[in-house]
C-alpha distance (Angstrom), angle and dihedral (degrees) to the residues before:
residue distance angle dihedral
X1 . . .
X2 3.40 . .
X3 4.55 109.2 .
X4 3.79 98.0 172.7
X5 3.54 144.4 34.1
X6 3.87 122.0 -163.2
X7 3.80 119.2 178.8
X8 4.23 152.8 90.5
X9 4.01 110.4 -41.4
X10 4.04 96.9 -122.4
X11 3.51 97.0 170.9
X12 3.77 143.9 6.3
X13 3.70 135.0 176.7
X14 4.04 125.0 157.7
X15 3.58 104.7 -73.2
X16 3.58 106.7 17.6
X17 4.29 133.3 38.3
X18 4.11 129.5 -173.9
X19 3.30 111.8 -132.6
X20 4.17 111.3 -162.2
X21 3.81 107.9 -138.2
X22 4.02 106.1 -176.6
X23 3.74 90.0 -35.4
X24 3.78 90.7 -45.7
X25 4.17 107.9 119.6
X26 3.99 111.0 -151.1
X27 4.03 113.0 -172.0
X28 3.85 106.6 -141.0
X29 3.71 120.7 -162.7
X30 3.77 110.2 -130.1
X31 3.71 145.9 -164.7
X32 4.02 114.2 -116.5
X33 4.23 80.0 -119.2
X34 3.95 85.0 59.9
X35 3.40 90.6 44.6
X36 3.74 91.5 62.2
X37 3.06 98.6 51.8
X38 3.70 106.0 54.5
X39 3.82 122.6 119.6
X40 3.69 113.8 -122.4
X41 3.75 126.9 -75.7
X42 3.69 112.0 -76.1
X43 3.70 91.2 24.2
X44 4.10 121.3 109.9
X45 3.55 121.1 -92.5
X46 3.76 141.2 179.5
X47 4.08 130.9 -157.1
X48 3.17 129.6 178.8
X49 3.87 108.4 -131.6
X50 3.90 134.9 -131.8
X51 3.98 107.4 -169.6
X52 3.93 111.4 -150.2
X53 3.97 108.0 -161.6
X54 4.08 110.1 -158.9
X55 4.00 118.1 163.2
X56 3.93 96.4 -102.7
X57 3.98 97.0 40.6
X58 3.36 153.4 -11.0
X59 3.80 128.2 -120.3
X60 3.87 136.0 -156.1
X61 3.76 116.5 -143.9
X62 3.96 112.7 -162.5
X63 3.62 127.7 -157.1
X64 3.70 136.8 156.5
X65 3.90 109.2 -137.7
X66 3.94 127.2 42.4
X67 3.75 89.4 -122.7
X68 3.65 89.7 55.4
X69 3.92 89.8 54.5
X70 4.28 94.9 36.8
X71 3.74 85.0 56.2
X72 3.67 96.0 46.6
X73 3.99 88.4 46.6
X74 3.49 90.7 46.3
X75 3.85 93.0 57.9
X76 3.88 97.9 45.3
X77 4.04 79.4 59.4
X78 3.61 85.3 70.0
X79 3.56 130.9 97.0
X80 4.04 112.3 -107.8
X81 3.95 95.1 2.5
X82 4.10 110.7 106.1
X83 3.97 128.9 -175.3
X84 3.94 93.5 -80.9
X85 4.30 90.6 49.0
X86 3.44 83.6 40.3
X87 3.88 89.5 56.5
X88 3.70 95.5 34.8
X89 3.71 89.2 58.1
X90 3.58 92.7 53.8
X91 3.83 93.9 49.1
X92 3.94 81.4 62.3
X93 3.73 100.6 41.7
X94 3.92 124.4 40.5
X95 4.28 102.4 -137.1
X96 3.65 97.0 -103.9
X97 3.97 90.1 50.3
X98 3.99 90.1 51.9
X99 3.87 93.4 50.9
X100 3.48 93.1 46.1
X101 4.21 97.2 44.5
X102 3.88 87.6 45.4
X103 4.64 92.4 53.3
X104 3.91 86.0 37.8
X105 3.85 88.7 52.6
X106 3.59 91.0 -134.5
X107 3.40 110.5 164.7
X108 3.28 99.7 167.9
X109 3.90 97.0 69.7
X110 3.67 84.9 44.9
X111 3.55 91.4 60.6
X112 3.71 97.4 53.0
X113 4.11 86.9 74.3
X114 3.62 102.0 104.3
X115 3.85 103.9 -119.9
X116 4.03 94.7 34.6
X117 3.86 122.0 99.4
X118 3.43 134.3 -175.8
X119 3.77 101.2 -79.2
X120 3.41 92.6 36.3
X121 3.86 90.8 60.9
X122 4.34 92.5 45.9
X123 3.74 82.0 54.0
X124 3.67 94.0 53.1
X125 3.77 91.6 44.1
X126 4.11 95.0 47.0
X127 3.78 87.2 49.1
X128 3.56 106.1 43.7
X129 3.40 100.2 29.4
X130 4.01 91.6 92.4
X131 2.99 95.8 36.2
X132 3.93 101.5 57.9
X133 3.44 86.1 44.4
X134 4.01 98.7 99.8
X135 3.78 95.6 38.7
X136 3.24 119.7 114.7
X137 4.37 123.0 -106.5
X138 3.81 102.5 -85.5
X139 4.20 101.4 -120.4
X140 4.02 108.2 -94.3
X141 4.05 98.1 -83.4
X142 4.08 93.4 -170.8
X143 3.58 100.1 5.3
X144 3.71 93.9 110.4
X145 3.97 96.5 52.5
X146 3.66 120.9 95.1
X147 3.99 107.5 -88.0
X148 3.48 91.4 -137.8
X149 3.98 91.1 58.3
X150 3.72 93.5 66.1
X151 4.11 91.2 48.9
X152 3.40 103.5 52.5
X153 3.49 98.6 41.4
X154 4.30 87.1 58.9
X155 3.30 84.3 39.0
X156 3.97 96.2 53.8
X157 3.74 96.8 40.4
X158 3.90 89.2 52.9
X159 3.49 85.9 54.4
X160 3.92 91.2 60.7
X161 3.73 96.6 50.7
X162 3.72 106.3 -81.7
X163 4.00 126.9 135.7
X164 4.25 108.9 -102.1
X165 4.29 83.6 -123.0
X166 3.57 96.4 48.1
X167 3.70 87.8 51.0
X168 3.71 102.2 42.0
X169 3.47 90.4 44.9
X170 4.37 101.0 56.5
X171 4.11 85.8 33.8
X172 4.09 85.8 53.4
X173 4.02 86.3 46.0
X174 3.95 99.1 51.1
X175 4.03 89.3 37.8
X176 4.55 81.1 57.4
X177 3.42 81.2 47.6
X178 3.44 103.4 59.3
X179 4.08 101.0 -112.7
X180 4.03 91.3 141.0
X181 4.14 100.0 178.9
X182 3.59 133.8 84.6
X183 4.08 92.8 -132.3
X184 3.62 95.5 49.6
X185 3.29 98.0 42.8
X186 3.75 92.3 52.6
X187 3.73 97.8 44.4
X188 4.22 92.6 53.6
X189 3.96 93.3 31.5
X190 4.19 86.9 54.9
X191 3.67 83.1 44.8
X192 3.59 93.2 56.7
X193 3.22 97.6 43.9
X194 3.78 98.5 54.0
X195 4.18 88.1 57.5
C-alpha cells in the first residue's frame, strides 16, 4: 500500500494532480481544498496517500494533513458514500468543520454539500457519530478571523446572484485557509466561483 507520495508537482487540475516520483508519474485524486493548496508546477510536493483497491483499478487519493485523510477514511466507512463522495464532501467541508457538523448533529450544514441529502446526512451522523467520538477537537481553522468577515462576504456574493451554499461553502474554504479580510476574500471567493 502505498501512504505517501514525495516528488515534483507535474501536473494539477481540480480534482486530480501528478506527482513525479523518480520519473515515475502517480495521478492522485484530490479535494478542491488540496487543490488550493498546491505549490506550483515543477515545485516539490508531498501527499499523504489513501490507496483504494477495486477489481478493475486502483486509485491514489492525496491529501496533505492526517485529518484530511482520517476524515476521508472515515466517510468511505459509511454506507452509500465512495472515494469520489467521500472527496466531494470534503471539497464542501474543511475536516475540522465535518467532525464538528457530524457531533453537533447538524444536518443542515451537512446538507449544503452538493451531492448529500437529507438521509444521506442522518446516515453519516448515526454512523460516525461513535466513532468520532474519541478524536481529538480539530484546532480552531477560522476561529481567529473576525465573525463578521465570513457574513458579509455570503452575504455580498448572494447579493450578486450566487446560491447561499455555494457561497458559504468557498468563503468557509478561504477563511480554513487563512485569507482573514473581507476584500481578499471576496476578490478570490468571486474568482472561484466563476470557475
Amino acid at each position: 500500500m502505498i501512504a505517501k507520495v514525495r516528488g515534483t508537482l507535474d501536473h494539477k487540475a481540480p480534482g486530480e494532480v501528478i506527482v513525479d516520483v523518480g520519473g515515475v508519474g502517480y495521478q492522485l485524486y484530490t479535494a478542491l481544498s488540496v487543490f488550493y493548496r498546491l505549490p506550483e508546477v515543477g515545485e516539490p510536493v508531498s501527499l499523504l496517500v489513501y490507496t483504494h483497491v477495486r477489481e478493475d483499478a486502483i486509485q491514489l487519493f492525496g491529501f496533505f494533513d492526517p485529518a484530511e485523510k482520517q476524515a476521508f477514511t472515515l466517510l468511505t466507512g459509511v454506507s452509500g458514500i465512495g472515494p469520489r463522495l467521500a472527496l466531494n464532501i470534503l471539497s464542501g467541508l474543511a475536516a475540522g468543520e465535518l467532525l464538528a457538523a457530524l457531533r453537533d448533529g447538524d444536518v443542515a450544514r451537512l446538507v449544503s454539500i452538493p451531492g448529500i441529502g437529507k438521509r444521506m446526512a442522518d446516515r453519516m451522523i448515526v454512523e460516525l457519530r461513535d466513532k468520532i467520538a474519541g478524536l481529538p477537537e480539530s484546532a480552531p481553522q477560522s476561529a481567529a478571523v473576525d465573525p463578521g468577515v465570513r457574513g458579509d462576504a455570503v452575504s455580498a456574493l448572494v447579493n450578486l446572484g450566487y446560491r447561499r451554499a455555494d457561497a458559504d461553502r468557498v468563503v468557509r474554504r478561504l477563511l480554513d485557509q487563512g485569507t482573514a479580510d473581507l476584500e481578499t476574500v471576496l476578490k478570490e471567493a468571486l474568482r472561484q466561483l466563476s470557475l
